[in-house]
N, C-alpha and C positions, 0 to 999 in steps of 0.2 A: 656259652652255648651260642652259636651263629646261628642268625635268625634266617641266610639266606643258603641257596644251595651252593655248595664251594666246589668248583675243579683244582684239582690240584695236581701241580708234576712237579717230580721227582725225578729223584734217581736212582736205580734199583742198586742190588749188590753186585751184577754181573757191570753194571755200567750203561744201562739202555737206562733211557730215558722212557718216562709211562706217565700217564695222568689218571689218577681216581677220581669220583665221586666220595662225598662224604656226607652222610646224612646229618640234623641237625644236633646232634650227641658228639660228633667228630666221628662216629666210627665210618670206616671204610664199607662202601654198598657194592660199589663196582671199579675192575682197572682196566685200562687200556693195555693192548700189546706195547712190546716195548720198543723204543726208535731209536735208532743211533744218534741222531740230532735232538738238540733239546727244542730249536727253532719249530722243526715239524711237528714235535710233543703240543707245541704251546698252538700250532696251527689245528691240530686237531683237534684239543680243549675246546679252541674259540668257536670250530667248527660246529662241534656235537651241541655244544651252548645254543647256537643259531638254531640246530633243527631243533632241538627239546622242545622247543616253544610252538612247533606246531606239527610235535607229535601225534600221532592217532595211538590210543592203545587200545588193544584188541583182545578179546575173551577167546581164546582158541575153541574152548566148549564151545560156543554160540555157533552158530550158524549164518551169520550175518554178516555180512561182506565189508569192512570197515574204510573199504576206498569207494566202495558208490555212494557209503554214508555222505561220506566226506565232500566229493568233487560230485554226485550226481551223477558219476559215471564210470560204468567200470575198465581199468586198463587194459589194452587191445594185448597182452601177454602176460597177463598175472589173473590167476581166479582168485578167490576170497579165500576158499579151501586151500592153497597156495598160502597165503596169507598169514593163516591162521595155522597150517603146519608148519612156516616159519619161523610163530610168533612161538610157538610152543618148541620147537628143538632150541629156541636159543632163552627162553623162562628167561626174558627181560622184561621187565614191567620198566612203560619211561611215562612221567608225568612231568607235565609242564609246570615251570615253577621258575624265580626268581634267579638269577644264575651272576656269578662272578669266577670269571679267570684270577688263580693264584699261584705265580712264580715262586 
């Protein structure tokens, strides 16, 4: 059982290239769309890796606007409500956590 969060790519059965998440059990939480390059797979892994770490996660029920929590200040073109209808069509919960890229 890995102690840390693992990204992982692959390669699918079509032949696109994709990278999951894997929770600490191994099983699969989340996958990415698939890429015809394995190079751009592994750039997006690194990528997603960077932001995780200073994700906001947001309670859609709440009411409470999770980017003026954040910065103090809210964006000149995103409301909270925005935000929070985002956060709810796409039911991704991200939490920050320890992360390694795996080819």
């Amino acid at each position: 059982m890995s102690k840390t969060t693992i990204l992982e790519v692959y390669q699918d059965k079509k032949g696109h290239y994709r990278f999951r998440l894997l929770a600490k059990n191994g099983e699969p939480v989340a996958a990415s769309e698939g890429y015809s390059k394995k190079a751009t797979a592994m750039a997006a892994a690194k990528k997603l890796a960077e932001w995780v770490s200073s994700a906001v996660l947001v309670d859609a029920d709440k009411k409470a606007d999770a980017a003026s929590k954040t910065t103090g200040k809210q964006p000149s073109s995103v409301t909270g409500k925005k935000i929070a209808n985002n956060a709810a069509k796409s039911k991704t919960v991200t939490k920050a956590a320890t992360k390694k890229v795996v080819a």
